[in-house]
BAVEXKOL-913328 format. One record per residue (C-alpha): residue in three letters; residue number from 0; x, y, z. Coordinates in nm, 2 decimals, always signed. Layout:
- ALA:NUM:X:Y:Z $
...
REM end
This chain:
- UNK:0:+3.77:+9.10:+1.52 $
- UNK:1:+3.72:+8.72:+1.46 $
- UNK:2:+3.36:+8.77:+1.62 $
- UNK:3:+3.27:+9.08:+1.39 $
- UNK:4:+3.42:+8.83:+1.14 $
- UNK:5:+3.19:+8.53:+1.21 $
- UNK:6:+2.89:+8.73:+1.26 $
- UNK:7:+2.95:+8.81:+0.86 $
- UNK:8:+3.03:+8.49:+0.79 $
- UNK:9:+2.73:+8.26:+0.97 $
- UNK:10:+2.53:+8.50:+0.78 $
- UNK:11:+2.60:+8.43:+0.49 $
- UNK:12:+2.64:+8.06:+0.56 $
- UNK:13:+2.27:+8.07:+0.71 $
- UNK:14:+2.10:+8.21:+0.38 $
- UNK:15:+2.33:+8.00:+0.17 $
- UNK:16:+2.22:+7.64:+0.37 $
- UNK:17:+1.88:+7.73:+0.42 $
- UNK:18:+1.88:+7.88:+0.02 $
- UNK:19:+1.69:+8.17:+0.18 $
- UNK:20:+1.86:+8.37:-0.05 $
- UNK:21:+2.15:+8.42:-0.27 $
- UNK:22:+2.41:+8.64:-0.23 $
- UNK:23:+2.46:+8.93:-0.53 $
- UNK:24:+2.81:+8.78:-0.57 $
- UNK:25:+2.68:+8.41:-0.61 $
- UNK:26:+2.37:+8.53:-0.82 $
- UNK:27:+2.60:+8.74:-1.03 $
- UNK:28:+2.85:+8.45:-1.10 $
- UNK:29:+2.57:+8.19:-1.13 $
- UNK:30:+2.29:+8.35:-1.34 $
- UNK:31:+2.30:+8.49:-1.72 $
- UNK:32:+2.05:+8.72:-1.66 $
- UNK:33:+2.32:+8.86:-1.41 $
- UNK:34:+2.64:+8.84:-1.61 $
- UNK:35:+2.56:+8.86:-1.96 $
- UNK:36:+2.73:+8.56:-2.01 $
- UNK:37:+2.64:+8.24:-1.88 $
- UNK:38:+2.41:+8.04:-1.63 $
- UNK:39:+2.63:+7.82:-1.39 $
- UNK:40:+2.62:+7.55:-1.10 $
- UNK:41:+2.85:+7.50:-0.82 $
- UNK:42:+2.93:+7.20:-0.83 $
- UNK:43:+3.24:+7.19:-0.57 $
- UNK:44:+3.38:+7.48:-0.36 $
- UNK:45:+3.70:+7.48:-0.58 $
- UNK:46:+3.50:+7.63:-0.86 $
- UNK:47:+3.66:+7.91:-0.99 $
- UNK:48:+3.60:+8.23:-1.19 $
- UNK:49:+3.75:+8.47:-1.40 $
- UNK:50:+3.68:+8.82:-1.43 $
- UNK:51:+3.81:+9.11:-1.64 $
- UNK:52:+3.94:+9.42:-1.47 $
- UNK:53:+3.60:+9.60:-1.50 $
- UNK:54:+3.39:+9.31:-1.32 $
- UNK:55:+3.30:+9.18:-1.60 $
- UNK:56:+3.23:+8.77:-1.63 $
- UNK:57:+3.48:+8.59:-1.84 $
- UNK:58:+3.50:+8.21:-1.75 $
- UNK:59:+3.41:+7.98:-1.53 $
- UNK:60:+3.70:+7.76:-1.42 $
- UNK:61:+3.59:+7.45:-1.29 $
- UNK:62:+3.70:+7.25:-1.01 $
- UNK:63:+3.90:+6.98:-1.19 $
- UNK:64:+4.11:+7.24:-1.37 $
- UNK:65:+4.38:+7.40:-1.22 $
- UNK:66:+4.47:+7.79:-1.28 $
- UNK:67:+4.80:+7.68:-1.31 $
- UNK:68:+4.69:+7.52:-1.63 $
- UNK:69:+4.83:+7.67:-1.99 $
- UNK:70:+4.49:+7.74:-2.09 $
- UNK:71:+4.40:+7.95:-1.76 $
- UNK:72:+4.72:+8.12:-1.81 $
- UNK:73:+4.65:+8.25:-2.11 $
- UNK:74:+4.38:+8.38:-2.04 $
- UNK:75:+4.51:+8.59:-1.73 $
- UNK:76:+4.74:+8.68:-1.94 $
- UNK:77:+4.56:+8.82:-2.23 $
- UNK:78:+4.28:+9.00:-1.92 $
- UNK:79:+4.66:+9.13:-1.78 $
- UNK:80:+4.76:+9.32:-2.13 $
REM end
């Protein structure tokens, strides 16, 4: 399991190092032309972002705010309703 599992993973990790490519996940949260909504760096691994029930882009989070904070929660609770 845990090789099937890094087999995945060192893929990924290979195109993402050597920027051979992006994944459709990173390209969909990253790029506008993607999301409909806005063009985004990483710039830490605790990024975060928020997406509505339908996979649609919401917010970016980033890494100095917490989920836990009032204005995250609000919004998770509105995309709950």
């Amino acid at each position: 399991m845990y090789e099937e599992l890094w087999g995945d993973i060192s893929n990924v990790l290979e195109d993402f190092c050597e920027r051979k490519r992006y994944a459709p996940l990173y390209q969909f949260l990253t790029e506008k032309e993607k999301n409909g909504v806005m063009d985004s760096k990483v710039k830490w691994n605790f990024q975060k972002y928020l997406l509505d029930k339908d996979g649609n882009l919401v917010a970016m989070i980033p890494p100095s705010q917490s989920v836990l904070s009032s204005e995250v929660q609000s919004q998770i609770d509105e995309l709950l309703k």
